[in-house]
C-alpha positions as CSV (number, residue, x, y, z in Angstrom):
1,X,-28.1,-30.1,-7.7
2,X,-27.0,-29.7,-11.3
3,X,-25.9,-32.1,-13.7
4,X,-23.3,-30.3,-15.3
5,X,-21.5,-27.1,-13.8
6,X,-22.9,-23.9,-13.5
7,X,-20.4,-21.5,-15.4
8,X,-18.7,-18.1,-13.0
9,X,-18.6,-15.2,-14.7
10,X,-15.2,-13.4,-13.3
11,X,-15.9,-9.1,-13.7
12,X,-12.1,-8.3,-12.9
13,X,-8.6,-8.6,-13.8
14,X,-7.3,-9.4,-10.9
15,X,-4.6,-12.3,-11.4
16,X,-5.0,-13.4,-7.5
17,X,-8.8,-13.3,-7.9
18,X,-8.3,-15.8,-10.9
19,X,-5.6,-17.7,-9.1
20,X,-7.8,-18.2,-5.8
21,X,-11.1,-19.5,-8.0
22,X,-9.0,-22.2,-10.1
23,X,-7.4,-23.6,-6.9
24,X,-10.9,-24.5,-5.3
25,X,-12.0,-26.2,-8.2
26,X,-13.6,-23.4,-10.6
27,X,-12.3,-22.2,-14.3
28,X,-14.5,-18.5,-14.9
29,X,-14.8,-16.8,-18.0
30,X,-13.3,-13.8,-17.1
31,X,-14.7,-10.3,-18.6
32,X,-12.8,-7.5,-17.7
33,X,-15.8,-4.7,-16.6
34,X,-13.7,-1.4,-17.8
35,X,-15.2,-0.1,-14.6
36,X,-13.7,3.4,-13.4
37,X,-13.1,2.6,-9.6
38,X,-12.3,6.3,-8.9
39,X,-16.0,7.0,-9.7
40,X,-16.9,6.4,-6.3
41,X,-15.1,9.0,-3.8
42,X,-17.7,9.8,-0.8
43,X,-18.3,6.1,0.9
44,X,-16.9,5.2,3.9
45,X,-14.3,2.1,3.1
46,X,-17.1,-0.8,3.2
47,X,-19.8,0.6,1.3
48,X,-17.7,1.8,-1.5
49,X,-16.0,-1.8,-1.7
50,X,-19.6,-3.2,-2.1
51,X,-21.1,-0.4,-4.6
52,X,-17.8,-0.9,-6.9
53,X,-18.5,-4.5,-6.6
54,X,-21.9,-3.9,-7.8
55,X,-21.3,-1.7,-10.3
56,X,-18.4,-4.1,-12.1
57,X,-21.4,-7.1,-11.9
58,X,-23.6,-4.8,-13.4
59,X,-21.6,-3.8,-16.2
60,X,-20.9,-7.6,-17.5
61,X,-23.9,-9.5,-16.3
62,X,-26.0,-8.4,-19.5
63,X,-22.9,-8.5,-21.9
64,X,-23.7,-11.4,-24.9
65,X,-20.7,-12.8,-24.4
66,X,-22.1,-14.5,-20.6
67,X,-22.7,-17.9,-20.8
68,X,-26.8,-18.4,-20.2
69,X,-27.4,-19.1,-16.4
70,X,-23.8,-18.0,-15.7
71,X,-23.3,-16.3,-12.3
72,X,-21.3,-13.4,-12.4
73,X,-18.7,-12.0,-9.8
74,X,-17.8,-8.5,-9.1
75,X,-15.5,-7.8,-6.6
76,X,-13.2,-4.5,-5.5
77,X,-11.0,-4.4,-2.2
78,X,-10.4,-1.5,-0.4
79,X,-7.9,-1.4,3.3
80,X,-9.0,1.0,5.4
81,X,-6.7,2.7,8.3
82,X,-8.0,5.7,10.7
83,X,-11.1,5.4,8.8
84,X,-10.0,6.3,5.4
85,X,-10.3,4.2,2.7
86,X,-6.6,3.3,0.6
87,X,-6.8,2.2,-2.5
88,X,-3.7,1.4,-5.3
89,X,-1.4,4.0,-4.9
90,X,-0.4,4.2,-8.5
91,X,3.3,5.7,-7.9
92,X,6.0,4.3,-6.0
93,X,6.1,8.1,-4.0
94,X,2.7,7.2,-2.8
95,X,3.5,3.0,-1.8
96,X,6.5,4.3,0.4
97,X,3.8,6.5,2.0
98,X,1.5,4.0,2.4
99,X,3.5,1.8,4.2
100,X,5.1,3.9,6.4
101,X,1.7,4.6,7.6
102,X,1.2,0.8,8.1
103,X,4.1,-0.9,9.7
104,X,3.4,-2.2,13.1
105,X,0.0,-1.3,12.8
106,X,-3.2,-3.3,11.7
107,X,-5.8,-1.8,9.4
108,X,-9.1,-4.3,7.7
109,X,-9.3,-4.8,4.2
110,X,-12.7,-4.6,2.9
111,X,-13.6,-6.7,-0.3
112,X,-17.2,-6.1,-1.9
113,X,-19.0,-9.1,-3.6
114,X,-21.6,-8.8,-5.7
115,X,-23.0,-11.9,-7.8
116,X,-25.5,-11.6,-10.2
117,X,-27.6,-14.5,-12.1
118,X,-27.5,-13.9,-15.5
119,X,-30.7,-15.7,-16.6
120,X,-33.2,-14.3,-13.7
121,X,-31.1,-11.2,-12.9
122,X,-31.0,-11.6,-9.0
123,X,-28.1,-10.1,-7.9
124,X,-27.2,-10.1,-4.5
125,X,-24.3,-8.2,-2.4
126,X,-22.2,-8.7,1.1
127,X,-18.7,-7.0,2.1
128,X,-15.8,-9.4,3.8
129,X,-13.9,-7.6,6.2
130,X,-10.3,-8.8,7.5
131,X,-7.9,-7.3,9.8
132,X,-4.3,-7.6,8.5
133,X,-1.4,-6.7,11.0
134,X,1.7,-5.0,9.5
135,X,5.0,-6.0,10.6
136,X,7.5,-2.9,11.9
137,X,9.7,-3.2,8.8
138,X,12.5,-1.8,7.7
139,X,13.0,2.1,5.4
140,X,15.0,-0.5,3.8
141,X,12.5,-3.3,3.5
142,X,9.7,-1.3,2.1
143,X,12.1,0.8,-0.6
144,X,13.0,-2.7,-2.0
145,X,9.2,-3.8,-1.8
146,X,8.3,-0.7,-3.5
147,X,10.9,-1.7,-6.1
148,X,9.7,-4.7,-7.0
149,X,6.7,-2.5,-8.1
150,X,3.9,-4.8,-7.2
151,X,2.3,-2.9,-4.5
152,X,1.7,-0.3,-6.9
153,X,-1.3,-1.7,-9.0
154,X,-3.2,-3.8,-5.3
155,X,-5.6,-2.2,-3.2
156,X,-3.6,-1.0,-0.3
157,X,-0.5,-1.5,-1.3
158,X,0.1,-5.1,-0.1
159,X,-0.3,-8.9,-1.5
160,X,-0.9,-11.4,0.9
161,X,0.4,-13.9,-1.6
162,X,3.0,-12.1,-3.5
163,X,6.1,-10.6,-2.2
164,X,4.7,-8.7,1.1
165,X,3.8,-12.3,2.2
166,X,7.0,-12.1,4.6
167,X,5.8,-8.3,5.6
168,X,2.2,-9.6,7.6
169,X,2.1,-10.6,11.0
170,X,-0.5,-12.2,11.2
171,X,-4.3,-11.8,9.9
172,X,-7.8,-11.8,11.4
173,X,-10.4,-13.0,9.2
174,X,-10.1,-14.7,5.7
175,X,-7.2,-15.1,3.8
176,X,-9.0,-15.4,0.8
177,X,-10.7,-11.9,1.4
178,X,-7.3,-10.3,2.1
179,X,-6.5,-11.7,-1.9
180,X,-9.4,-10.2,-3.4
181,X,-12.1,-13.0,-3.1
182,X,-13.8,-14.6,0.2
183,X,-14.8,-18.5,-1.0
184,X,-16.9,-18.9,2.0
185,X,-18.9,-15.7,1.1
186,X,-19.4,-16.5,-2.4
187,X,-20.1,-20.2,-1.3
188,X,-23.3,-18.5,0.7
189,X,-24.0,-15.6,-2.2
190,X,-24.3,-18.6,-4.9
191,X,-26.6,-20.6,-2.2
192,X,-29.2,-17.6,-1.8
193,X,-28.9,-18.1,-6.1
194,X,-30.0,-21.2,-6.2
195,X,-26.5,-22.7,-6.6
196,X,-24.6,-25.2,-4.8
197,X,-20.7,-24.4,-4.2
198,X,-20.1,-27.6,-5.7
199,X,-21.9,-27.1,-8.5
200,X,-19.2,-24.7,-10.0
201,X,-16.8,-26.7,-9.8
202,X,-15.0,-27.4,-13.7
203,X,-11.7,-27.9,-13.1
204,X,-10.5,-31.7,-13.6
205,X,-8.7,-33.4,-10.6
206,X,-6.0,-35.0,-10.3
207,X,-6.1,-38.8,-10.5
């Protein structure tokens, strides 16, 4: 095991990614990739989770502003309902849509992983996959959800921990996956690295 903490790499933006690291222990260095996920438009929804994954790792893992034996994290999360893959919607227009399609139905949100290590360059790769059930809501309820405009800018149009919270019935799977970063997968990613969960955590506790 290490004697000091192995430093995390973060390849995203995501403020719930960030969130969800720092409240099981780990403070990344967090380098936006620039990555253009409408790049990839003819995967099914789990492979094109993983391969954006992999292509945000790529684009930071060799930048010179990663620590030496950093890991790095790429991550993308895509929901995916009658076999299509939904991404952010971008426009309110298309949010109403999109959730009018989803209440009282489920659909799985897909989050790639890929983590990298920066010093021997092994990078490996696995998709977390989590059903999410939809509550029947309201024209009402989603025109003021819509308004708030947060499901614009979040892969499928939903938070699990923002204001949709109240909107989910229930969830199969990992919470952590549904916001935008599986712990326990990571946990096992990091192991076939060489490095112990524990050993990235940084954050101090409280006494």
């Amino acid at each position: 095991m290490s004697t000091r903490p192995v430093p995390l790499v973060l390849a995203s933006a995501s403020p719930a990614r960030l969130a969800t690291l720092r409240a099981a222990g780990v403070e990344p260095v967090v380098i936006v990739s620039g990555v253009d996920e409408d790049q990839l438009d003819d995967l099914a929804p789990a492979p094109l989770a993983e391969a954006l994954a992999v292509l945000k790792c790529e684009a930071v893992r060799n930048l010179p502003e990663v620590p030496e034996g950093a890991l790095v994290l790429g991550c993308d999360s895509v929901l995916e309902l009658d076999g299509a893959a939904l991404g952010k919607p971008g426009t309110a227009r298309v949010a109403t849509e999109r959730w009018r399609q989803l209440r009282g139905r489920s659909a799985v949100l897909h989050t790639g992983h890929a983590l990298a290590h920066s010093t021997s360059g092994e990078l490996v790769r696995a998709t977390g996959s989590t059903t999410v059930h939809f509550a029947d809501v309201s024209d009402e309820e989603i025109d003021a959800y819509v308004a708030t405009g947060e499901p614009l800018w979040v892969a499928g149009a939903f938070t699990l921990d923002g204001f949709a919270g109240a909107f989910i019935s229930g969830i199969e799977g990992d919470p952590h996956n549904v916001i935008g970063v599986s712990l326990p997968l990571v946990r096992l990613m990091a192991a076939d690295l060489g490095v112990g969960w524990t050993d990235l955590w940084n954050r101090p506790t409280d006494a």
